[in-house]
N, C-alpha and C positions, 0 to 999 in steps of 0.2 A: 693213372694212365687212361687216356680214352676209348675209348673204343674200336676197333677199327671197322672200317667199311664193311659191309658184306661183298662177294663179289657177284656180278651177276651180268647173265648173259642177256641179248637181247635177238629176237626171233623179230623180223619185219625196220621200218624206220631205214630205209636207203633213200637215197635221192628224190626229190617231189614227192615223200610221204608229208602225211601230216603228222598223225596219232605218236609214232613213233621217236623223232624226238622231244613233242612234248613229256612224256614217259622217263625219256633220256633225262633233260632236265627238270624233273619232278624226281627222279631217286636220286641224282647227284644234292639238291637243294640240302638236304639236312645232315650229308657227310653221313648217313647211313647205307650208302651201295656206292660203288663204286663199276663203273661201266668196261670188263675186262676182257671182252670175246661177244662175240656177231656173226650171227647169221642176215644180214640187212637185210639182201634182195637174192631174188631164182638167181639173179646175173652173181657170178663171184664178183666178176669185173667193177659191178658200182658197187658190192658189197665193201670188197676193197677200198673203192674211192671214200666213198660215207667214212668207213673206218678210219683209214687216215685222217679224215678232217678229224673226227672224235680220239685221235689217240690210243687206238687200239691197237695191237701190237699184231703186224703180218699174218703171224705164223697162229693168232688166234681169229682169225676172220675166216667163216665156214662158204660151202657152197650150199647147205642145208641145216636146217634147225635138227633136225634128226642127225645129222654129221655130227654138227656142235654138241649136243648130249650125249654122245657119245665117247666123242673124243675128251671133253671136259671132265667127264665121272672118271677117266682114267687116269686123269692127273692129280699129286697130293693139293697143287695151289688149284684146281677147276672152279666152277661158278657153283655158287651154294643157291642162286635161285634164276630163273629166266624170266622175262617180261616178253610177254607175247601179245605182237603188235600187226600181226597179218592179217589179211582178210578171213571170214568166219569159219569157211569151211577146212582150213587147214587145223585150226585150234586144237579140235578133241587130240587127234593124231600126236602134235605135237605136244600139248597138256600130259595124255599116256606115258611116253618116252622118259619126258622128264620125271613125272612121281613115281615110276618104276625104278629110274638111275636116282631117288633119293634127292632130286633135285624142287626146292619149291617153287610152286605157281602164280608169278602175278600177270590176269592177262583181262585182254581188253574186252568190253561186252561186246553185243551176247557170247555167251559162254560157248557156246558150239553154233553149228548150224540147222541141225535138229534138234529135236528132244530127247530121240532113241540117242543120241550121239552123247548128250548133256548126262542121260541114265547113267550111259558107260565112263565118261568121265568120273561121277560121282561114286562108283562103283570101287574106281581105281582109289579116289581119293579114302574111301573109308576102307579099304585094304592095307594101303600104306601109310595111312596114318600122315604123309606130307603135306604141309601147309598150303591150301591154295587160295587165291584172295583175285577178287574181283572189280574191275576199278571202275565202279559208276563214283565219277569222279566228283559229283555236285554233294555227295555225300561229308566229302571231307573239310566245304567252309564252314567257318565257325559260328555261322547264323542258324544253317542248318541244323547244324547241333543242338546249336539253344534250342531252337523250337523245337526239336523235340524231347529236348531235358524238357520241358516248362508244361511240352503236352503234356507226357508221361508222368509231372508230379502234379497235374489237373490244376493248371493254371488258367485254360478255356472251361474245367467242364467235362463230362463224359463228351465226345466226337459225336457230331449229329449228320458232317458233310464234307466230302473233301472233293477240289478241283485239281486236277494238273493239268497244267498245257506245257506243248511242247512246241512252237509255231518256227518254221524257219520257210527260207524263199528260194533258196540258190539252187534248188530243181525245180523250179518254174519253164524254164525251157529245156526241151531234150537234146542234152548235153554228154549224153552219154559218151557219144565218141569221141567228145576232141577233151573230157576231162579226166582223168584217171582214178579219182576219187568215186563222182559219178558212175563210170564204165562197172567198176567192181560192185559197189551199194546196189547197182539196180538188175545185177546180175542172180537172177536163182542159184546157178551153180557152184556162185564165190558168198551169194549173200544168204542162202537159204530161204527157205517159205517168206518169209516178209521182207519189204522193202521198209517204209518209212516205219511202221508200227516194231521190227529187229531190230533198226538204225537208233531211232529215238525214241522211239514208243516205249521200250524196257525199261529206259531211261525214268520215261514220264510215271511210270507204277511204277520201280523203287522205289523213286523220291517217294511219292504217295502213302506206301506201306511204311518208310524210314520213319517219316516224318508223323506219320498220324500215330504208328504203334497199333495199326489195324491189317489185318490180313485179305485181301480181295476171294472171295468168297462164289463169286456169279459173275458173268459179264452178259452184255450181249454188244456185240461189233456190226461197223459198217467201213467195211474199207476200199478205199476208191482208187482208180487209176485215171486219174486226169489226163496228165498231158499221154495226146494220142500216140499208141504204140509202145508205152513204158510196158514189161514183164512183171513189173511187181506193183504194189499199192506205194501210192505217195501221196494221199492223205486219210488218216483217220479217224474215226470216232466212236469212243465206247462207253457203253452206261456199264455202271460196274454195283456191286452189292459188297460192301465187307460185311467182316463180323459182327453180328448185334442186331445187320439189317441195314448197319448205314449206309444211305445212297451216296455214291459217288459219278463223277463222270473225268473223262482223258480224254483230251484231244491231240493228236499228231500228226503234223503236217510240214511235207516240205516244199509244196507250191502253193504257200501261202507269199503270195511277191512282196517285197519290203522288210521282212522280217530277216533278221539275223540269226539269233541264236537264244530264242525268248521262253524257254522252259520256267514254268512259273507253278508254286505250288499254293494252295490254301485248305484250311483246315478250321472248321466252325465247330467250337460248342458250345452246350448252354449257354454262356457269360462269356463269348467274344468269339475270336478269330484270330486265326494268325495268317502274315503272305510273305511270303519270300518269291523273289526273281532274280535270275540269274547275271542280266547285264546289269543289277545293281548291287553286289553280292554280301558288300559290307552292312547292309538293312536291314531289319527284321519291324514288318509293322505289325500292330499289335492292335485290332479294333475289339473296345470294351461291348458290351449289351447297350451299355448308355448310351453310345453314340459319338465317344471321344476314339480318339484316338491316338497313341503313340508308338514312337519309331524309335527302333533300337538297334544301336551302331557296333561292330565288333570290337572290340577291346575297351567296351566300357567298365566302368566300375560295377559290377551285379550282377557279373553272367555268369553262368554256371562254370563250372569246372570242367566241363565237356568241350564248351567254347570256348575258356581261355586257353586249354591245351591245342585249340584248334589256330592258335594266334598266335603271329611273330613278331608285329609291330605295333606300336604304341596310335591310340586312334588319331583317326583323319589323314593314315595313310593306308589306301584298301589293298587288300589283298584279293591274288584272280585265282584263275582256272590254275594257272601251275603252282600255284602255295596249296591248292586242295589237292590237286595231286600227288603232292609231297607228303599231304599230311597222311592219303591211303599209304602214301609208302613208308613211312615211317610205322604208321600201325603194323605194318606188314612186318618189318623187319622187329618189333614188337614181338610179334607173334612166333618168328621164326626163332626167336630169342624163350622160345619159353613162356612167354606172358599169356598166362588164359584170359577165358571171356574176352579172347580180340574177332577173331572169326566168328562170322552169322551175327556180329554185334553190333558194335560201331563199325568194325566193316566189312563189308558184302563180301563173301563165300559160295560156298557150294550151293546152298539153298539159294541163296540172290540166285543164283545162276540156272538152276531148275526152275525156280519160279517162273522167270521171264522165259526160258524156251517153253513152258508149257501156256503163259501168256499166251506167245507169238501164234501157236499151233489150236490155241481155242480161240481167239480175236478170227486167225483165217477161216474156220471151218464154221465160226458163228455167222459172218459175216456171206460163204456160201451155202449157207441153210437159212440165214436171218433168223436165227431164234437164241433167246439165252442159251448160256450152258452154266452148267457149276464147274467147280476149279477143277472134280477130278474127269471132266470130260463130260458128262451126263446131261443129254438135253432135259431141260426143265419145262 
């Protein structure tokens, strides 16, 4: 007999969200959750609306993510996990509630809006022992993977240098008020200490750390506020140190005009290189010392076992942004099932989650001193 679904709530994803039913349809994708109760929006009203479109039943559509953990840990059928899709500063609050009622955590980054806020989440989590799991979602294609099965068994070499960029354009002009996506991202009190470097910047170091198997060690930041009168930085630039000593650099930017969605990673060592990017995501190219080079496709014949699990279809038909979502949520529900070595592994957890708030809080304060720091704070 199969399996059945897990059930699981959802915090954010009403009407004109974005993040939210991507989410939706990323844990429906593999018949491992099932979408049974909602807190969409503040408003019940379009919380409602959303719901009905989605098939959720009245009498389980909340007027709060705290209502809905509530009300659901009372019931024998409630939601055995929540995906939390709201803006940052609600997270910790909400994250709390749930691993207190036994309920596990898949929510969207960054993980809080502080760091002091990230402590106490993590606090919670290693009290209660519930599953929480974090979706930096470029982690879950299966190119990603590979490279870093292939770093990790030294198929470049010990790591000499890694790039991440993260470049996008659609806050190029101040758009604040008439976008809602914008309004909230460049807002301190919904977004936290950073704008573009919390948005995407976390982003740009996971991948970095995922992929290289190297830990950022030192940074030194310079973050800018371009267009006139933004509250937060909206583009970035940081030299960074990992372990061993190796130089790195991250770029992040969202008034980069033209760009889409170009988060790119690369990683040198002795005997080659590897690049992955995101708007081609089925790729993985592969430059030798010698100066050849080759590209490698997802679901070829010779990829690791990391990457075929990370694959649904047979090549030359690629897979996006929602099959890697699916595939964090399938780990997830892996994990909720029992299965060790899934959390802090293949995929991003608590630590993902510490790390990038304590990122975001040394990138700002480097950035207003201009001088390195190392990871645990300490000007260098």
């Amino acid at each position: 007999m199969a399996e059945r679904p897990l059930r699981l709530g959802m915090a954010g994803g009403g009407p004109g969200a974005f993040i939210g039913p991507v989410h939706r349809m990323a844990a429906r994708l593999d018949d491992r959750f099932a979408v049974v109760a909602g807190a969409l929006s503040r408003s019940i009203g379009k919380s409602r609306e959303q719901g009905a479109r989605w098939g959720i039943a009245a009498d389980r559509l909340y007027a709060s993510a705290e209502e809905m953990i509530a009300a659901e840990a009372a019931r024998d059928d409630g939601i055995e996990a929540i995906a939390i899709t709201t803006p940052n500063a609600s997270h910790a609050a909400i994250t709390i509630a749930a691993l207190r009622a036994g309920i596990a955590v898949i929510c969207d980054k960054p993980m809080t809006a502080t760091l002091a806020e990230a402590e106490a989440v993590a606090a919670v989590v290693a009290q209660t022992g519930v599953p929480f799991a974090l979706t930096h979602a470029y982690t879950g294609y299966a190119m990603v993977r590979e490279a870093r099965a292939r770093i990790a068994a030294g198929a470049i070499g010990p790591v000499r240098k890694v790039v991440a960029e993260y470049p996008q354009g659609w806050l190029s002009e101040p758009i604040e008020g008439t976008n809602a996506q914008a309004g909230w991202r460049t807002d301190p009190a919904l977004a936290g200490a950073g704008g573009a470097i919390g948005d995407i910047g976390v982003h740009a170091l996971q991948m970095a750390e995922y992929v290289s198997g190297l830990r950022v060690t030192e940074l030194c930041a310079a973050l800018s506020r371009v267009v006139p009168g933004r509250r937060l930085d909206d583009d970035c630039n940081v030299l960074l140190r990992f372990g061993r000593g190796v130089p790195g650099v991250l770029m992040a930017s969202q008034i980069s005009a033209g760009e889409r969605n170009g988060i790119r990673v690369r990683v040198y060592g002795e005997r080659g290189g590897f690049e992955w990017a995101q708007e081609v995501p089925d790729r993985l190219i592969l430059r030798d010392a010698d100066n050849s080079l080759r590209i490698l496709h997802d679901g070829a014949p010779g990829l690791s076992d990391a990457a075929r699990a990370a694959t649904r279809l047979p090549p030359g038909h690629p897979e996006g942004l929602i099959e890697a979502f699916a595939t964090l949520y399938r780990d997830f529900a892996d994990a909720i099932g029992g299965v060790p070595g899934i959390l802090d592994g293949r995929l991003p957890g608590i630590t993902d989650g510490l790390r990038a708030m304590r990122f975001i809080e040394l990138a700002v304060r480097s950035s207003e001193t201009r001088r390195w720091l190392s990871f645990d704070g300490e000007t260098l």
